[in-house]
C-alpha positions as CSV (number, residue, x, y, z in Angstrom):
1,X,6.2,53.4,141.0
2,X,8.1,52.9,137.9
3,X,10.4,50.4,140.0
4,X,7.2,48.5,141.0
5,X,6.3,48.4,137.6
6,X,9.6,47.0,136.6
7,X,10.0,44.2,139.1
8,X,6.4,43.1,137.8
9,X,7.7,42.6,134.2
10,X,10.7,40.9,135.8
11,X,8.6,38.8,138.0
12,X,6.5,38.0,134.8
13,X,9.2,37.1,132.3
14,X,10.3,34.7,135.4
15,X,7.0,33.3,135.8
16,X,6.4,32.5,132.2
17,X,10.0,31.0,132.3
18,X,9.4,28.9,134.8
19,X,6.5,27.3,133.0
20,X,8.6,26.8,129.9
21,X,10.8,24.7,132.5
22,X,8.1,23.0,133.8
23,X,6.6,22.0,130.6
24,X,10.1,20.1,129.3
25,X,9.3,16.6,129.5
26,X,6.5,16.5,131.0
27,X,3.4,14.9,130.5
28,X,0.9,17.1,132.5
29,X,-1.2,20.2,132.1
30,X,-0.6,23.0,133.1
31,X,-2.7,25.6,133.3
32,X,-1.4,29.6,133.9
33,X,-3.2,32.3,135.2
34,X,-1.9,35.1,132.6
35,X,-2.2,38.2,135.3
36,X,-0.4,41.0,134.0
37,X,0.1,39.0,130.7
38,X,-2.4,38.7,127.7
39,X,-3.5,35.3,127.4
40,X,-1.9,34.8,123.8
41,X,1.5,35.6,124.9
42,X,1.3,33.6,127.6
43,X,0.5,30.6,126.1
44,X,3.5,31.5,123.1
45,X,5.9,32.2,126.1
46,X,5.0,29.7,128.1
47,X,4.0,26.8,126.3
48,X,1.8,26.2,128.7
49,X,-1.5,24.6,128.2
50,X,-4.6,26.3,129.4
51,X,-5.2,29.9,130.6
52,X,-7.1,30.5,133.8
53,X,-9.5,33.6,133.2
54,X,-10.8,34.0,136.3
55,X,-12.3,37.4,137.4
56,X,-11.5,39.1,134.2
57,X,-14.8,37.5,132.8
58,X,-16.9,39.0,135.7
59,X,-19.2,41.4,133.5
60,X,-17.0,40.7,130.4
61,X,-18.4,37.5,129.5
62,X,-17.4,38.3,125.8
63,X,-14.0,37.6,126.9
64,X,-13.6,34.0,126.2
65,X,-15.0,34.4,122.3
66,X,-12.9,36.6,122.0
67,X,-9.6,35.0,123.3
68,X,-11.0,32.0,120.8
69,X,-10.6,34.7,118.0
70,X,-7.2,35.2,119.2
71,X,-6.1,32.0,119.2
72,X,-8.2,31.2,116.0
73,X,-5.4,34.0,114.6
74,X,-9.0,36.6,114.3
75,X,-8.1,40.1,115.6
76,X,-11.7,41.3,115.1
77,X,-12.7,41.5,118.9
78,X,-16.3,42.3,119.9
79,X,-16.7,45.6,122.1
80,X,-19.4,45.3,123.6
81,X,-21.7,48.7,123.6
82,X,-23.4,50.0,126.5
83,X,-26.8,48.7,125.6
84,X,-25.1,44.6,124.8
85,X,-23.8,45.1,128.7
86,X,-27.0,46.3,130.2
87,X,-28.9,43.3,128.1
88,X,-26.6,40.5,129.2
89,X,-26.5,42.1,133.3
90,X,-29.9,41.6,133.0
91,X,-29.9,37.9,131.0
92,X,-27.5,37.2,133.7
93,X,-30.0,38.3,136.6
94,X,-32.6,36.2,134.7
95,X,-30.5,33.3,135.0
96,X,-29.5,33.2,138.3
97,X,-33.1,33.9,139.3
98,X,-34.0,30.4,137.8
99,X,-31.4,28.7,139.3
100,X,-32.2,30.0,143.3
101,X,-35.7,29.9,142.6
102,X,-35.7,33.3,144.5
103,X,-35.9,36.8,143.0
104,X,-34.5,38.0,146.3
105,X,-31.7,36.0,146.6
106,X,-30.5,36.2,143.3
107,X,-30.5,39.8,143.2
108,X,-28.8,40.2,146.6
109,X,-25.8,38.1,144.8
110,X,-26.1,40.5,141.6
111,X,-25.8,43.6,143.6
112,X,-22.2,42.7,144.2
113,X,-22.0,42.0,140.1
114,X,-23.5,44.5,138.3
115,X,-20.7,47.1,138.9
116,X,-18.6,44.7,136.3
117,X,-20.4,45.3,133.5
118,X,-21.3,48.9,134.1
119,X,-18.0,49.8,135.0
120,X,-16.9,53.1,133.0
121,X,-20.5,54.4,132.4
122,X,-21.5,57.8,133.1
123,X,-24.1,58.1,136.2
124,X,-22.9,54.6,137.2
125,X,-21.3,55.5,140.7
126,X,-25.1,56.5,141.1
127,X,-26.5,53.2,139.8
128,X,-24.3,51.1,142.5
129,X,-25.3,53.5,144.8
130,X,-28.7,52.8,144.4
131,X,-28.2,48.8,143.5
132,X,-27.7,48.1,147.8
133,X,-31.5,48.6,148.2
134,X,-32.7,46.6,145.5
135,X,-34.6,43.7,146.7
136,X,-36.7,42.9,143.1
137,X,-35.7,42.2,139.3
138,X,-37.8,45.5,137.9
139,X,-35.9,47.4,140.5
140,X,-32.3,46.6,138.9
141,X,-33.9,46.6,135.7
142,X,-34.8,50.3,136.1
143,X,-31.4,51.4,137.5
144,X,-29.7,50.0,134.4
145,X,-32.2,51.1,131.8
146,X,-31.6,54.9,133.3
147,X,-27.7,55.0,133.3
148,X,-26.9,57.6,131.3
């Protein structure tokens, strides 16, 4: 394991290397997907544009303010509490409802999603459990309001 874990940093310090490379004299973007790096130090290693977030901001939509904070030089980051998670799953649901214009459909695709943002709660091996049944909006919503 450790010499997995070794050849990653290798492959990383390569990675962000080429970048730099990439980035002398040129006159494009380039945008990096900062895997096993944080998106700061990838950006100060590699010089390199953009960060690609990707699935890191499934359920952790707080994310991206608080990578701006990072940049803005901040280091006060928001942790979200159990309760701000619960209330933006559900905002989220609410959302998506109003764009499929079907309760059904919408929760069918949030089954899938809710496990982000309760990821790490007691009782919530339970709540996923229980989320493949769900067909209704007061169904999830009572799930998440009785995670312990």
């Amino acid at each position: 394991m450790d010499t997995i874990i070794e050849i990653l940093k290798w492959m990383g310090i390569i990675y962000a290397f080429l970048i730099g490379l990439i980035l002398i004299g040129s006159c494009i973007f380039v945008i990096s997907y900062y895997g096993i790096y944080e998106p700061i130090k990838m950006i100060k290693e590699t010089g390199c544009d953009f960060v690609m977030i990707s699935r890191g901001s499934i359920g952790n939509p707080w994310i991206f303010s608080n990578i701006n904070k990072l940049i803005m030089g901040e280091n006060d980051q928001f942790n979200p509490s159990k309760e701000d998670k619960i209330n933006m799953c559900l905002k989220h649901t609410r959302r998506l409802i109003d764009i499929e214009n079907s309760e059904i459909n919408a929760i069918k695709q949030m089954r899938g999603i809710v496990g982000y943002y309760i990821k790490g709660f007691k009782g919530a091996l339970k709540a996923r459990q229980s989320l493949n049944n769900i067909t209704t909006y007061k169904e999830l919503e009572n799930i998440l309001n009785n995670i312990e």
